[in-house]
ChimeraX commands (.cxc) that place a marker at each C-alpha (Angstrom):
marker #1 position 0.00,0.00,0.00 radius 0.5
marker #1 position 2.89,2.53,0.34 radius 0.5
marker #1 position 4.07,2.25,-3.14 radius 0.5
marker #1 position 0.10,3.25,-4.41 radius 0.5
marker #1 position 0.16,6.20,-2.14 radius 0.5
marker #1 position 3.38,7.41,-3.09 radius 0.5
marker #1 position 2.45,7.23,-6.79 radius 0.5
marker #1 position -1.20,9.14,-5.48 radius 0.5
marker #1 position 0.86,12.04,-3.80 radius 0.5
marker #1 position 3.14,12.38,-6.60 radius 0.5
marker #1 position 0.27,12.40,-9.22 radius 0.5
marker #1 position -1.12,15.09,-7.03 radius 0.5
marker #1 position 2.34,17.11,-6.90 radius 0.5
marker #1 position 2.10,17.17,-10.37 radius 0.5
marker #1 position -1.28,18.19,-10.84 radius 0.5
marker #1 position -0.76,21.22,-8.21 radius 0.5
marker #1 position 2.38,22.57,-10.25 radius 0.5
marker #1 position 0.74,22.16,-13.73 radius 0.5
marker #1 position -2.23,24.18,-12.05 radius 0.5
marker #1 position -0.20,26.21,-10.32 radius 0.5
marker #1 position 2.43,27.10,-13.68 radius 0.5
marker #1 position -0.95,27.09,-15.80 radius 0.5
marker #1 position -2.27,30.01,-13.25 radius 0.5
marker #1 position 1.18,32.25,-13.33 radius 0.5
marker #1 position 1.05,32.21,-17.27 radius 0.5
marker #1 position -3.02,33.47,-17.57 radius 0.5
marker #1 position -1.53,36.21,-14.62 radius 0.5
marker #1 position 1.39,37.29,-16.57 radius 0.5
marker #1 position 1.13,36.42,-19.73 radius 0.5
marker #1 position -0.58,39.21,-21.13 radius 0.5
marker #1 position 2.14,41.70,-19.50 radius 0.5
marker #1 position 5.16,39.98,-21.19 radius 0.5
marker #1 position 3.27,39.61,-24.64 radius 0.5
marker #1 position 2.02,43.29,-24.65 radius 0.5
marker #1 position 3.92,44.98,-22.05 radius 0.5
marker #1 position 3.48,46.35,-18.64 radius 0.5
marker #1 position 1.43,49.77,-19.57 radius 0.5
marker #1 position -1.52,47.96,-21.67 radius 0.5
marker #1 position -4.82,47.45,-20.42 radius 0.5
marker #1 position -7.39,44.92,-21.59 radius 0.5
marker #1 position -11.17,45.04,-22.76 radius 0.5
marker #1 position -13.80,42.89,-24.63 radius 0.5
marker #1 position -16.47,42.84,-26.06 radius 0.5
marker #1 position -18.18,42.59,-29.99 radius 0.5
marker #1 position -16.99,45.27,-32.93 radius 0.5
marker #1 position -19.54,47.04,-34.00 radius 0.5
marker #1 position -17.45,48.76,-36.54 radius 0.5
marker #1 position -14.59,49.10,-38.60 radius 0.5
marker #1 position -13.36,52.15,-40.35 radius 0.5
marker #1 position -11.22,52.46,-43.36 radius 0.5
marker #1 position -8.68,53.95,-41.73 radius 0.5
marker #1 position -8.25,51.09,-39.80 radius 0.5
marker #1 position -9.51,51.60,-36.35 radius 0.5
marker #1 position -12.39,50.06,-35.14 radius 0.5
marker #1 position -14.96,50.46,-32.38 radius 0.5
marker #1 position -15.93,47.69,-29.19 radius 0.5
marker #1 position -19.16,47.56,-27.75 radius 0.5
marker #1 position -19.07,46.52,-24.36 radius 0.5
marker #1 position -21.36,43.77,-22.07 radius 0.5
marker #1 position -22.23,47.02,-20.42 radius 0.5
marker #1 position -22.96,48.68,-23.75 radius 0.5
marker #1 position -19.91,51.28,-23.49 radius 0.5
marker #1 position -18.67,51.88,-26.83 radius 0.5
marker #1 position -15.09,51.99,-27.26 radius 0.5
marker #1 position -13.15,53.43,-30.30 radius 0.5
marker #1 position -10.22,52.30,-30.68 radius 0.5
marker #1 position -6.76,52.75,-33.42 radius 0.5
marker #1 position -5.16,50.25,-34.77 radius 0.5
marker #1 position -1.30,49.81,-33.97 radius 0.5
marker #1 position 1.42,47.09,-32.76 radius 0.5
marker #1 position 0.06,43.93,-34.76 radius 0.5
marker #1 position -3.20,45.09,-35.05 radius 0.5
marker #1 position -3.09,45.84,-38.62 radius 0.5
marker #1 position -1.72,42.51,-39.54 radius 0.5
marker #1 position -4.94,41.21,-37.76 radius 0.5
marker #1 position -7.43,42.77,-39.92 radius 0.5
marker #1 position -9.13,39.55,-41.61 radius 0.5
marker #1 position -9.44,38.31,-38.15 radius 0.5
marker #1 position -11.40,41.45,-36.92 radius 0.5
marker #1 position -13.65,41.24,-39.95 radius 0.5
marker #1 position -14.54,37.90,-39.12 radius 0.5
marker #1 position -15.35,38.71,-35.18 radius 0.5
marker #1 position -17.17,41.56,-36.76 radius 0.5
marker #1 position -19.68,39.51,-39.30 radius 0.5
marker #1 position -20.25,36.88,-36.74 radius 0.5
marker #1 position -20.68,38.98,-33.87 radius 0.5
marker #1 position -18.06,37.25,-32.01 radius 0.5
marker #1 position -16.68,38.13,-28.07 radius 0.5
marker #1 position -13.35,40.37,-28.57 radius 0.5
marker #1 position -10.70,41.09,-26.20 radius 0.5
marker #1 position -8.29,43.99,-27.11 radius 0.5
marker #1 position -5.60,44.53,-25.56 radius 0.5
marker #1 position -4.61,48.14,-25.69 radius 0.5
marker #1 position -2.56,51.40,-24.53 radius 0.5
marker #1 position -3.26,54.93,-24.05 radius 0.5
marker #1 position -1.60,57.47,-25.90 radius 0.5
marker #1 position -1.93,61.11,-25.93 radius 0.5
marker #1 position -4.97,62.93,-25.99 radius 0.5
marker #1 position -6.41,59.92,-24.48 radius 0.5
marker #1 position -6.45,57.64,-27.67 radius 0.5
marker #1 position -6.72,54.37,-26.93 radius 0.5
marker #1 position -4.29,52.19,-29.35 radius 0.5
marker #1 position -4.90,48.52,-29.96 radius 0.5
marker #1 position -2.22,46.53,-29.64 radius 0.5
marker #1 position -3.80,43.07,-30.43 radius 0.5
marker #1 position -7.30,41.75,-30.96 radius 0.5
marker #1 position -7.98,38.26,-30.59 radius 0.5
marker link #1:1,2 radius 0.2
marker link #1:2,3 radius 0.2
marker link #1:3,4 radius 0.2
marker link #1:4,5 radius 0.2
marker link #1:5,6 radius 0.2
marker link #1:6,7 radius 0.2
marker link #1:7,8 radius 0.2
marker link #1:8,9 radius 0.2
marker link #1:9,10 radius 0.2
marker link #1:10,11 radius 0.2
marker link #1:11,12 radius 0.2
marker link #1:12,13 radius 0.2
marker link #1:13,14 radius 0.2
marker link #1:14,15 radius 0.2
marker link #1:15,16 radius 0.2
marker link #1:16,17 radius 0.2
marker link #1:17,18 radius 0.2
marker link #1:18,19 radius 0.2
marker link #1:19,20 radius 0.2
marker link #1:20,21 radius 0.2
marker link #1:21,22 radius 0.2
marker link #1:22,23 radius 0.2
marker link #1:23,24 radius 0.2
marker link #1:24,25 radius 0.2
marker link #1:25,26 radius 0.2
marker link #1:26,27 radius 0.2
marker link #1:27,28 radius 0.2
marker link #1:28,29 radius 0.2
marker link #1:29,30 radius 0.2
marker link #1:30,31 radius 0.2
marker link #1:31,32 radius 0.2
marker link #1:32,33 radius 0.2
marker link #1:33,34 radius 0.2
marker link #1:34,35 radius 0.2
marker link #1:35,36 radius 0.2
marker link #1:36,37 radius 0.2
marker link #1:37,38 radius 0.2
marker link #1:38,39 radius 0.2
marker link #1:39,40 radius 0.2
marker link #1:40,41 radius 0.2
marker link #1:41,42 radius 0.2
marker link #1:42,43 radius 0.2
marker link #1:43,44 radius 0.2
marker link #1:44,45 radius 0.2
marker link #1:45,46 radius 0.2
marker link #1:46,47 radius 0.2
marker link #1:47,48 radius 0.2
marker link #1:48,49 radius 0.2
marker link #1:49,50 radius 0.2
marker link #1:50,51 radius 0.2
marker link #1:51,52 radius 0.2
marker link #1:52,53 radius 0.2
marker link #1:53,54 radius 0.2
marker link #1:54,55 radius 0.2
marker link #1:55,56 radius 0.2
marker link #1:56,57 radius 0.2
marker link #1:57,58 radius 0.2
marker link #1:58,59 radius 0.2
marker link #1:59,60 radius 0.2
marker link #1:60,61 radius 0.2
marker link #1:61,62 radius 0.2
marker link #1:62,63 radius 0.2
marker link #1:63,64 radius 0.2
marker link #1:64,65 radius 0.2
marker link #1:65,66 radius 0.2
marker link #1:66,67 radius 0.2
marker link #1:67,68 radius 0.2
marker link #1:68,69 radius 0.2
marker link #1:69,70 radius 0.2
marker link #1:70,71 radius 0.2
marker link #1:71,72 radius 0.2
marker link #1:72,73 radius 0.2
marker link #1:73,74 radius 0.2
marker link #1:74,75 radius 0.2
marker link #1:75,76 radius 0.2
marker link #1:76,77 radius 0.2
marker link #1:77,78 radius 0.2
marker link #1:78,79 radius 0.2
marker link #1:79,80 radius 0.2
marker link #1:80,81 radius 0.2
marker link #1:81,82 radius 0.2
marker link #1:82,83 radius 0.2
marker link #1:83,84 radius 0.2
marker link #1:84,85 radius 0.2
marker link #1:85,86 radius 0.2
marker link #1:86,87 radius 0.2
marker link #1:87,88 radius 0.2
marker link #1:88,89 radius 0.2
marker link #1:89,90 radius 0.2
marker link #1:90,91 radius 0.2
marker link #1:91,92 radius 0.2
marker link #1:92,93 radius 0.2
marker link #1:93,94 radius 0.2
marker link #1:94,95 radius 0.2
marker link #1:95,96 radius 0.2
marker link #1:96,97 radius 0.2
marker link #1:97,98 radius 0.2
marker link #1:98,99 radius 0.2
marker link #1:99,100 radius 0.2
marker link #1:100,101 radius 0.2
marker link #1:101,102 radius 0.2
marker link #1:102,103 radius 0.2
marker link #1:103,104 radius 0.2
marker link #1:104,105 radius 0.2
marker link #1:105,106 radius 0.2
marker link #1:106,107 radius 0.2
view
């Protein structure tokens, strides 16, 4: 019986630091993909301008307009395709001068 708890508390171990290395990467991940001064919101696109920038409509029904930098551009086929099927959006963004609010990346 001590050899089949062993192998039980190290399965467990395991499990705990997967969960726990799985839990530091949702925390942080966002800050070492788009930096320390971004900020994140989501929602549906409502619109999308020639110009490329684009605006968010919130679950509180806040729209957001946002311009399109970092590899947002590059992204534009994806937007179009969260904007025809009115799919959830998260952009993660910073704020520039004159409080616009540049998108960084949209997934």
């Amino acid at each position: 019986m001590p050899r089949f708890s062993a192998a039980i508390f190290v399965f467990l171990f395991i499990a705990l630091l997967s969960l726990a290395g799985v839990g530091l990467v949702m925390l942080g991940g966002p800050i070492l993909t788009h930096g320390r001064m971004s900020e994140h919101s989501d929602g549906t696109i409502i619109r999308i301008n020639a110009g490329m920038d684009f605006v968010l409509r919130t679950a509180s029904g806040q729209q957001i307009h946002f311009a399109c930098g970092g590899r947002c551009p590059s992204q534009l086929s994806h937007m179009q395709r969260h904007y025809v099927e009115k799919a959830h959006t998260d952009v993660y963004f910073v704020r520039e001068a004159n409080n616009v609010l540049m998108a960084v990346d949209v997934d």
